[in-house]
N, CA, C and O atoms as a CHARMM CRD file, in Angstrom:
* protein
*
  260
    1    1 UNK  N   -139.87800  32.52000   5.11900 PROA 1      0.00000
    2    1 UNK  CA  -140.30800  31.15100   5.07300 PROA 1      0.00000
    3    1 UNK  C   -139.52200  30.38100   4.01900 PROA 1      0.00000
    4    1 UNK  O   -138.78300  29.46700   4.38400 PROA 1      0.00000
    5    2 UNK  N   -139.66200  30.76000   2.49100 PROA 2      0.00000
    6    2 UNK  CA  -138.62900  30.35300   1.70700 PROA 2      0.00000
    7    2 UNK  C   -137.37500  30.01500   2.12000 PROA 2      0.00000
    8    2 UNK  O   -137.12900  28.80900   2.09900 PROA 2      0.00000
    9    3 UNK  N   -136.31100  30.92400   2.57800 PROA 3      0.00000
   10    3 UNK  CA  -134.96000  30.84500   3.21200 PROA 3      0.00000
   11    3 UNK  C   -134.87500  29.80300   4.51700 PROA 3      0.00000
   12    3 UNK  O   -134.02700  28.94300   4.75700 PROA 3      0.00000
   13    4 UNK  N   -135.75300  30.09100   5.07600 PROA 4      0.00000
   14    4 UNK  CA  -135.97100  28.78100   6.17100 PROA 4      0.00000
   15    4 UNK  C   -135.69400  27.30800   5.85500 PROA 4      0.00000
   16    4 UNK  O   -134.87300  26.47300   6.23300 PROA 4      0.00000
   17    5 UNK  N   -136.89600  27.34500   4.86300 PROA 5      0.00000
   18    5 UNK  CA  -137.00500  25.99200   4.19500 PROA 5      0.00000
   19    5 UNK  C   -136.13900  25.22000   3.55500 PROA 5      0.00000
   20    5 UNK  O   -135.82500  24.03200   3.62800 PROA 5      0.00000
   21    6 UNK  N   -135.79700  26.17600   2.87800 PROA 6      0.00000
   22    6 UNK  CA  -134.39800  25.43100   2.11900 PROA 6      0.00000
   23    6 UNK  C   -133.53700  25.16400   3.50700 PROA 6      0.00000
   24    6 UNK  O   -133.40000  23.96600   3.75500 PROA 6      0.00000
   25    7 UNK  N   -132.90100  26.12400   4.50400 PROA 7      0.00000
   26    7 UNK  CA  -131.85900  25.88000   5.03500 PROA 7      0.00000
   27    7 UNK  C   -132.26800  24.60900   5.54500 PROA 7      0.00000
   28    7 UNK  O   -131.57200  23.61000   5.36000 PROA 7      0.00000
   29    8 UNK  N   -133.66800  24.56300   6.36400 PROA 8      0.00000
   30    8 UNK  CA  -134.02400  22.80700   6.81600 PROA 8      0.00000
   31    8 UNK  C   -133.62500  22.13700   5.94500 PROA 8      0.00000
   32    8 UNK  O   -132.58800  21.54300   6.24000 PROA 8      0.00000
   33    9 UNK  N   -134.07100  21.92300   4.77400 PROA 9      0.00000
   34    9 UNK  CA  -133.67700  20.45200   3.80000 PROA 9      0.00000
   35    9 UNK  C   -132.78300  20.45900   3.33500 PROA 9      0.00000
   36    9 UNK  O   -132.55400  19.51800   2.57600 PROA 9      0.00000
   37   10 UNK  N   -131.74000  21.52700   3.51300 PROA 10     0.00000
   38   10 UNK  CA  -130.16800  21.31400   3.53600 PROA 10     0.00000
   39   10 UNK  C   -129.13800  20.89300   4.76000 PROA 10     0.00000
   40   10 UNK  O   -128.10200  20.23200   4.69900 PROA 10     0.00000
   41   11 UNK  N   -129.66900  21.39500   5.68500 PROA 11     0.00000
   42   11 UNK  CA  -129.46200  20.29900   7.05500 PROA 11     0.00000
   43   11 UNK  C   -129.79700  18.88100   7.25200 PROA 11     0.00000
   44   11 UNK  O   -129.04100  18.00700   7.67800 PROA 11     0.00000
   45   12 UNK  N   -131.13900  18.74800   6.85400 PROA 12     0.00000
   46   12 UNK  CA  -131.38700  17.92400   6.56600 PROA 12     0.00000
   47   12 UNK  C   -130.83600  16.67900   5.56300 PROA 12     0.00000
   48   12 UNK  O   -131.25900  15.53000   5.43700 PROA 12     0.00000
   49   13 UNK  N   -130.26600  17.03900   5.22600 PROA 13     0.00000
   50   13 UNK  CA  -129.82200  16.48200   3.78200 PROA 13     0.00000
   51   13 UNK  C   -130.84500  16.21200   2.60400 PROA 13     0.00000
   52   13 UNK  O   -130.76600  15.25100   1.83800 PROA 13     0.00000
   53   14 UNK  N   -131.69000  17.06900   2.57300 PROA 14     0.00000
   54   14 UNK  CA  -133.17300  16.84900   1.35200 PROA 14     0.00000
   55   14 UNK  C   -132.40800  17.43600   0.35400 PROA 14     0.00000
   56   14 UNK  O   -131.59500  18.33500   0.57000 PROA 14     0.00000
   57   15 UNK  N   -132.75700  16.72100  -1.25000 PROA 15     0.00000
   58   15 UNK  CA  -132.11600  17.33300  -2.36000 PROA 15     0.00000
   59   15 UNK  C   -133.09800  18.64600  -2.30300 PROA 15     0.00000
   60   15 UNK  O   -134.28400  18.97300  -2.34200 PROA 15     0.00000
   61   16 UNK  N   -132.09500  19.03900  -2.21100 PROA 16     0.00000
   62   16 UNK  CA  -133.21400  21.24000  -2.44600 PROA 16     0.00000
   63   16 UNK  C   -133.37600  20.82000  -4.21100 PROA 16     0.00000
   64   16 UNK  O   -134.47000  20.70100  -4.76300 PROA 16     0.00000
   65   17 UNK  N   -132.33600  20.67900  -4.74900 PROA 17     0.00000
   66   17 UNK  CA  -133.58200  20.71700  -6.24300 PROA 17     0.00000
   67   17 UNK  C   -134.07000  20.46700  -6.88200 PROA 17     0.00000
   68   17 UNK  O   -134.43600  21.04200  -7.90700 PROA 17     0.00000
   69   18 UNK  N   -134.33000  19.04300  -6.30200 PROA 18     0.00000
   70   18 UNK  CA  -135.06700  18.26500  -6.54000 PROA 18     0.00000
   71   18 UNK  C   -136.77600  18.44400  -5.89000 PROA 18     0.00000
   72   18 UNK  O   -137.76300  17.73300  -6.08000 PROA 18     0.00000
   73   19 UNK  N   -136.64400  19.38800  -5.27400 PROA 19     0.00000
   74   19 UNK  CA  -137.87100  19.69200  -4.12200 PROA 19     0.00000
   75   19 UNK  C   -138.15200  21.12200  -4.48200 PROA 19     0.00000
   76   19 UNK  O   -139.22500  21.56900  -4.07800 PROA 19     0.00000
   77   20 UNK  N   -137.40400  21.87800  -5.14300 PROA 20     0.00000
   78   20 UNK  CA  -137.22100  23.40300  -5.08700 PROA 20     0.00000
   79   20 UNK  C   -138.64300  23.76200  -6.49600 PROA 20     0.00000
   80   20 UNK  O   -139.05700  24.92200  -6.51500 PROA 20     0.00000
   81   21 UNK  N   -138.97000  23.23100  -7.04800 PROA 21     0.00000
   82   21 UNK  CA  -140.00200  23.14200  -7.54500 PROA 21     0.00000
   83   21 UNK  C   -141.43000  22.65700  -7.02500 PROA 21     0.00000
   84   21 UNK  O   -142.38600  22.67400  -7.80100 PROA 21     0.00000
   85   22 UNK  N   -141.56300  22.24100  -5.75300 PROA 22     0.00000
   86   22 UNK  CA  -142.85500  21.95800  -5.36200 PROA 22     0.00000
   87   22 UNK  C   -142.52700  23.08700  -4.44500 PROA 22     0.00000
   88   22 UNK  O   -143.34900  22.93700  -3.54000 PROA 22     0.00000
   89   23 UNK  N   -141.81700  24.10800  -4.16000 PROA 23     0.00000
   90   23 UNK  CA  -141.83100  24.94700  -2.95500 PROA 23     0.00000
   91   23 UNK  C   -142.43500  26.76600  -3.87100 PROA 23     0.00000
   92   23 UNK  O   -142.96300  27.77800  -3.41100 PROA 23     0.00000
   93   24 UNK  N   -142.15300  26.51500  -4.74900 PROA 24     0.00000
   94   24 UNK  CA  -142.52900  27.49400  -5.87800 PROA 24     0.00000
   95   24 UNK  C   -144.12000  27.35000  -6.32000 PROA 24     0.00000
   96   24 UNK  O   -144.91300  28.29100  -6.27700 PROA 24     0.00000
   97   25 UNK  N   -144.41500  26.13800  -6.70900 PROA 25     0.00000
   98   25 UNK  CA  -145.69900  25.84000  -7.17700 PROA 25     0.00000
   99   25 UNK  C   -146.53200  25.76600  -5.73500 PROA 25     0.00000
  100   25 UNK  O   -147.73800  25.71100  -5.97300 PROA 25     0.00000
  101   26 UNK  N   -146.20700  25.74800  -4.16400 PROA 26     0.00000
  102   26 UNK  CA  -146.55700  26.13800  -3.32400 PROA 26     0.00000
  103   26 UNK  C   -146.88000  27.54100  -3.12200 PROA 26     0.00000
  104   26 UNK  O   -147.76200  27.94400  -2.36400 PROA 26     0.00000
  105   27 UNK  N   -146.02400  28.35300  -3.93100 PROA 27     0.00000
  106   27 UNK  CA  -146.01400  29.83000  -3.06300 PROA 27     0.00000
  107   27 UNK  C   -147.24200  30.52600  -4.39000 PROA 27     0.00000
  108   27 UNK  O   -148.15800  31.29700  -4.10500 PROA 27     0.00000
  109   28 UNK  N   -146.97800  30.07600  -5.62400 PROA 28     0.00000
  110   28 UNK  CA  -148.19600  29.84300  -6.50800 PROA 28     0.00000
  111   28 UNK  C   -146.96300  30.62400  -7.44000 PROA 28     0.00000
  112   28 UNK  O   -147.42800  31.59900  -8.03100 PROA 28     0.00000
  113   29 UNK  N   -145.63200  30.42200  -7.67100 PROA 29     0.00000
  114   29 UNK  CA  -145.12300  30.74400  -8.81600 PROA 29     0.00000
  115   29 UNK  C   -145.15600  29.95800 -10.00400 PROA 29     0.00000
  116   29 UNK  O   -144.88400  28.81100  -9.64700 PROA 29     0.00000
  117   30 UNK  N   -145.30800  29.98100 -10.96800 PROA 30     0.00000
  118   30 UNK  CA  -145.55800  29.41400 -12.40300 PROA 30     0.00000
  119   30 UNK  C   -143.76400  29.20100 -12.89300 PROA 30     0.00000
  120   30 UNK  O   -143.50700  28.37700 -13.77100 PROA 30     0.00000
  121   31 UNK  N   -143.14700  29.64400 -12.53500 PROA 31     0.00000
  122   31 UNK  CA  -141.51500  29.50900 -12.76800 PROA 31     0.00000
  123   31 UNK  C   -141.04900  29.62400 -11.68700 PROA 31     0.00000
  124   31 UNK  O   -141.25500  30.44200 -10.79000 PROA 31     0.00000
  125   32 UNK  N   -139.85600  28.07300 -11.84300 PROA 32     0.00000
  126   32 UNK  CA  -138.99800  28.41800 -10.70200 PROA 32     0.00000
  127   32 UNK  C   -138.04200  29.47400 -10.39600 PROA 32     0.00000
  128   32 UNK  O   -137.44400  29.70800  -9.34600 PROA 32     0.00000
  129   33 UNK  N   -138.01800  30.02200 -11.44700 PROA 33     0.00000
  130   33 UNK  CA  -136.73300  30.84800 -11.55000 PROA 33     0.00000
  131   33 UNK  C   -137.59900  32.42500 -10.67400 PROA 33     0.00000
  132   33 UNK  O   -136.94000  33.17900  -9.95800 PROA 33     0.00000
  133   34 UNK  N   -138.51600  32.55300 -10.83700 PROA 34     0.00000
  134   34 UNK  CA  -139.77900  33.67900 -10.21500 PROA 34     0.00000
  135   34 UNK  C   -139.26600  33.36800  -8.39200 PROA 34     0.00000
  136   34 UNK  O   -139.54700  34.32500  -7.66900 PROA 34     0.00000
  137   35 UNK  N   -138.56900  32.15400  -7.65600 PROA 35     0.00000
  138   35 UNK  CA  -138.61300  31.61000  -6.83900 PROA 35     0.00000
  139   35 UNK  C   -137.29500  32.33300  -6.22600 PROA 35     0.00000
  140   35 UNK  O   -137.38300  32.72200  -5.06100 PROA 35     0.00000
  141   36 UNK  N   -136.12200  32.53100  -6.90200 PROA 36     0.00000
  142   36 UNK  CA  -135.16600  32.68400  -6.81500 PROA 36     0.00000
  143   36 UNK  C   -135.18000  34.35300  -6.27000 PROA 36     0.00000
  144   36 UNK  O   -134.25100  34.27800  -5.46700 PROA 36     0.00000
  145   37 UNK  N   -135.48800  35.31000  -6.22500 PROA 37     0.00000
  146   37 UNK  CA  -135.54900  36.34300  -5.84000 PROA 37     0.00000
  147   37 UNK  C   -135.68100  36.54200  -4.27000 PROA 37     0.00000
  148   37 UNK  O   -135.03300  37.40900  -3.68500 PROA 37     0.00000
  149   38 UNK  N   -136.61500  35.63200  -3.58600 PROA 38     0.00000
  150   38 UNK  CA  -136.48500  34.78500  -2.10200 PROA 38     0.00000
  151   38 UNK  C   -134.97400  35.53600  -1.52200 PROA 38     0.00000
  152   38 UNK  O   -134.80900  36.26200  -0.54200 PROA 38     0.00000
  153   39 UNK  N   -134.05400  35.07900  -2.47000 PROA 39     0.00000
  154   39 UNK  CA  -132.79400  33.93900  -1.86900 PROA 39     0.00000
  155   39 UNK  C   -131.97500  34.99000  -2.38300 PROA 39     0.00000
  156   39 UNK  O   -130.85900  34.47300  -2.32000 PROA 39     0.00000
  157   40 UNK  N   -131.76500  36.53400  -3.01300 PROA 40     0.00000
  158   40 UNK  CA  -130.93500  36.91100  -3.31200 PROA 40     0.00000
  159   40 UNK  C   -130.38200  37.58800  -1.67800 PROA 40     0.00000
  160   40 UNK  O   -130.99300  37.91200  -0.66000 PROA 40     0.00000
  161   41 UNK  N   -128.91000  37.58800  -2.08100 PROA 41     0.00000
  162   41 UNK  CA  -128.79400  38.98400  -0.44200 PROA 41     0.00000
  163   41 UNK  C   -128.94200  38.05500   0.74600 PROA 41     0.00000
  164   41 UNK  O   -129.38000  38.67900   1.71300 PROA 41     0.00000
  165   42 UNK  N   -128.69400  36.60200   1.03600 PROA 42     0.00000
  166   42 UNK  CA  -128.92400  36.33900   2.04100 PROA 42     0.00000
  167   42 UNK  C   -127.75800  34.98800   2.72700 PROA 42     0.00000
  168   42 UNK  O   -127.76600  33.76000   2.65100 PROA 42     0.00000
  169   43 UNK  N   -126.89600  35.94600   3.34700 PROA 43     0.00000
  170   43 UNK  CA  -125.54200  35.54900   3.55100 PROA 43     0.00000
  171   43 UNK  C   -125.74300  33.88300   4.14700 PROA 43     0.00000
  172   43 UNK  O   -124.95700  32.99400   3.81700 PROA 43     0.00000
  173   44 UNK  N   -126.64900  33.70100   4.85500 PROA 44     0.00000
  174   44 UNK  CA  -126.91100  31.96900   5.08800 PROA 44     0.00000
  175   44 UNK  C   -127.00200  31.12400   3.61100 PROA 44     0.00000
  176   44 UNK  O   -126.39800  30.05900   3.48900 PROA 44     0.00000
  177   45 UNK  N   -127.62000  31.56200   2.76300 PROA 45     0.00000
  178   45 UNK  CA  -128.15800  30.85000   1.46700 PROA 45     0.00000
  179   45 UNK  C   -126.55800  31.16400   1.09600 PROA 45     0.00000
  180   45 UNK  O   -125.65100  30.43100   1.49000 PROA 45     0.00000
  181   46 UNK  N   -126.41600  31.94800   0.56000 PROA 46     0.00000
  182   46 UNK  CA  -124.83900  32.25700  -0.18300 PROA 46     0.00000
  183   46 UNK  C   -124.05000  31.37000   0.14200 PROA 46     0.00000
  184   46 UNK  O   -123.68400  30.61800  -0.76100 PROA 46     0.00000
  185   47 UNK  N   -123.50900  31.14400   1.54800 PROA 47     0.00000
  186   47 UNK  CA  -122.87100  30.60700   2.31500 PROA 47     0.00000
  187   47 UNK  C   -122.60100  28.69100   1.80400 PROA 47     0.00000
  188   47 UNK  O   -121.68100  28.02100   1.33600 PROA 47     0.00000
  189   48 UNK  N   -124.38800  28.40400   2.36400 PROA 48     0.00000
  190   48 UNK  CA  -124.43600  27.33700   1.45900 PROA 48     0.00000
  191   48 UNK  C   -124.39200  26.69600  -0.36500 PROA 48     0.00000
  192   48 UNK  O   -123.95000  25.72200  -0.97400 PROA 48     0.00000
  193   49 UNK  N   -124.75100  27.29000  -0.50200 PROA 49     0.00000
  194   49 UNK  CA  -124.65800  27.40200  -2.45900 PROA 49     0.00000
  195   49 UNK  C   -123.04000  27.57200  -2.38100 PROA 49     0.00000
  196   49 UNK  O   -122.61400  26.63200  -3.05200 PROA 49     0.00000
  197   50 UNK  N   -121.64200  28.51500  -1.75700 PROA 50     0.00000
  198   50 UNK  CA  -120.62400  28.33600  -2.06300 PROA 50     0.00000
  199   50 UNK  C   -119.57300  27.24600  -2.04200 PROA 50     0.00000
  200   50 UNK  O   -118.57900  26.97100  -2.71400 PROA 50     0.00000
  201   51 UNK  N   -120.34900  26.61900  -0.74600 PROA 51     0.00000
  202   51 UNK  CA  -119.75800  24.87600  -0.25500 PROA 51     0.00000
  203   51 UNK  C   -120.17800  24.50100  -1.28200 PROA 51     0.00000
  204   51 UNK  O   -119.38500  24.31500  -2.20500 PROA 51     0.00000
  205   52 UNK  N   -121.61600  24.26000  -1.46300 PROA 52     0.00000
  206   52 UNK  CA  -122.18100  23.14500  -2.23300 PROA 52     0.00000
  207   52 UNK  C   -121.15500  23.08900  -3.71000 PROA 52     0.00000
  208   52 UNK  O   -120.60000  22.07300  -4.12800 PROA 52     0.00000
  209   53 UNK  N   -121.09400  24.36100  -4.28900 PROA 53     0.00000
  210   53 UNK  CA  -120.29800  24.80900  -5.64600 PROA 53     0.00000
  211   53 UNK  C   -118.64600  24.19600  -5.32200 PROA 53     0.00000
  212   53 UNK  O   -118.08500  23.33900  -6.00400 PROA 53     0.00000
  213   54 UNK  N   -118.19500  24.73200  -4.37700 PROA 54     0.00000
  214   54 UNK  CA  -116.61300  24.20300  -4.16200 PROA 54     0.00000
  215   54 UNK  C   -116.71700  22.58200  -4.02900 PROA 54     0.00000
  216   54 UNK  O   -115.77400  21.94800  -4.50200 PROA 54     0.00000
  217   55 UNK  N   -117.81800  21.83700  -3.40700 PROA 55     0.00000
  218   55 UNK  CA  -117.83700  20.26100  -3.29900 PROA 55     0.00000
  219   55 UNK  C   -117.84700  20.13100  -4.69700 PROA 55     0.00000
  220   55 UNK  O   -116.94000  19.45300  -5.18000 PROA 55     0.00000
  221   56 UNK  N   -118.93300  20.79000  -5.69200 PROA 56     0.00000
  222   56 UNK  CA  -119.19700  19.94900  -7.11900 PROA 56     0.00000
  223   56 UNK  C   -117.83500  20.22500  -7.95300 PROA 56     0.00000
  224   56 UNK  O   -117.35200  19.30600  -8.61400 PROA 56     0.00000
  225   57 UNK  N   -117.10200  21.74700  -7.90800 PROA 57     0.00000
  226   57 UNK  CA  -115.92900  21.22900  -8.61000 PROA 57     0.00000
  227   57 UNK  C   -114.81400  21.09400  -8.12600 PROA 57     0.00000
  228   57 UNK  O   -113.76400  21.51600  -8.61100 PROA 57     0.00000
  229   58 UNK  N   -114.97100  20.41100  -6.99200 PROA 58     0.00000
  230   58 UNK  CA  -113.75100  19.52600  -6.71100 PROA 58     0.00000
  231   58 UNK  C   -113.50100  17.84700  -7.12300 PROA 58     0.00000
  232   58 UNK  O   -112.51400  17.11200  -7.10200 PROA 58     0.00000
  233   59 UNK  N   -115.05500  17.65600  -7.53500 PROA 59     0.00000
  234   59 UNK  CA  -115.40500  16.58300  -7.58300 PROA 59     0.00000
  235   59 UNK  C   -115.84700  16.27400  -9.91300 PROA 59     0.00000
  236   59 UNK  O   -116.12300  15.26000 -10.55500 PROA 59     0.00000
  237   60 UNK  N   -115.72400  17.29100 -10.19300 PROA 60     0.00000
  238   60 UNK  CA  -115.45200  18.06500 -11.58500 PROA 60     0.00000
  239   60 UNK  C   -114.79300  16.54900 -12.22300 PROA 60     0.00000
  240   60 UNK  O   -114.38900  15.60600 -11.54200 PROA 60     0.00000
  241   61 UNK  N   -114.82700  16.64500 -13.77400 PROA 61     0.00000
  242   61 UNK  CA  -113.85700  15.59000 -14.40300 PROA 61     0.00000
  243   61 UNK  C   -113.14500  17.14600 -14.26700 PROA 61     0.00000
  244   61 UNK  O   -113.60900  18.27300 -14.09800 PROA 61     0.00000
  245   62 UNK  N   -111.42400  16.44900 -14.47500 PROA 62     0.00000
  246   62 UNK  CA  -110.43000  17.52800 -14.50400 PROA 62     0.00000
  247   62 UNK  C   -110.23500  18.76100 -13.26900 PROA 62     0.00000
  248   62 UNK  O   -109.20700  19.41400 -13.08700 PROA 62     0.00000
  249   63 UNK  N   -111.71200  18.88800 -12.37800 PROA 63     0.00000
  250   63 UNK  CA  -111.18600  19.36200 -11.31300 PROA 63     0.00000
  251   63 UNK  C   -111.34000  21.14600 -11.43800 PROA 63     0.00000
  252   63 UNK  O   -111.89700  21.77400 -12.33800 PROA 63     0.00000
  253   64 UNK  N   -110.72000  21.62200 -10.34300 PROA 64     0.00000
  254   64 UNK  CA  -110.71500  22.67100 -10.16400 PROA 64     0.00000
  255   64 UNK  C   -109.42300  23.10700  -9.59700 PROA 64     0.00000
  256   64 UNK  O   -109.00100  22.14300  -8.95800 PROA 64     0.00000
  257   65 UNK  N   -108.85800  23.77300  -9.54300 PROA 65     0.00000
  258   65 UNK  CA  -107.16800  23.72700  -9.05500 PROA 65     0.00000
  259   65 UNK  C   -107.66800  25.28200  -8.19100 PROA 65     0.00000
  260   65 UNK  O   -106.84500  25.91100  -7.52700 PROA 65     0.00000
């Protein structure tokens, strides 16, 4: 359900982390970071988090070469 969710509001275009804290305090974790275990090992999530990472430092002051 976790992995789902996110992938919707990343299709979606929903800020995941901006939201990724009401999906935690949903599942009844007290830390988001307790949330993150979901999401290890799971070549769809990876996949996305590596775009998302190559968009932010390309977009970097100074960049990424």
């Amino acid at each position: 359900m976790v992995v789902r969710r996110i992938q919707t509001w990343h299709a979606a275009g929903v800020n995941v982390d901006a939201n990724i804290a009401v999906l935690a305090t949903y599942l009844g974790h007290v830390e988001v970071r307790d949330l993150y275990w979901y999401l290890s090992a799971v070549p769809e999530l990876m996949g996305i988090v590596a775009a998302r990472f190559e968009a932010f430092a390309e977009n970097a002051p100074g960049g990424v070469s």
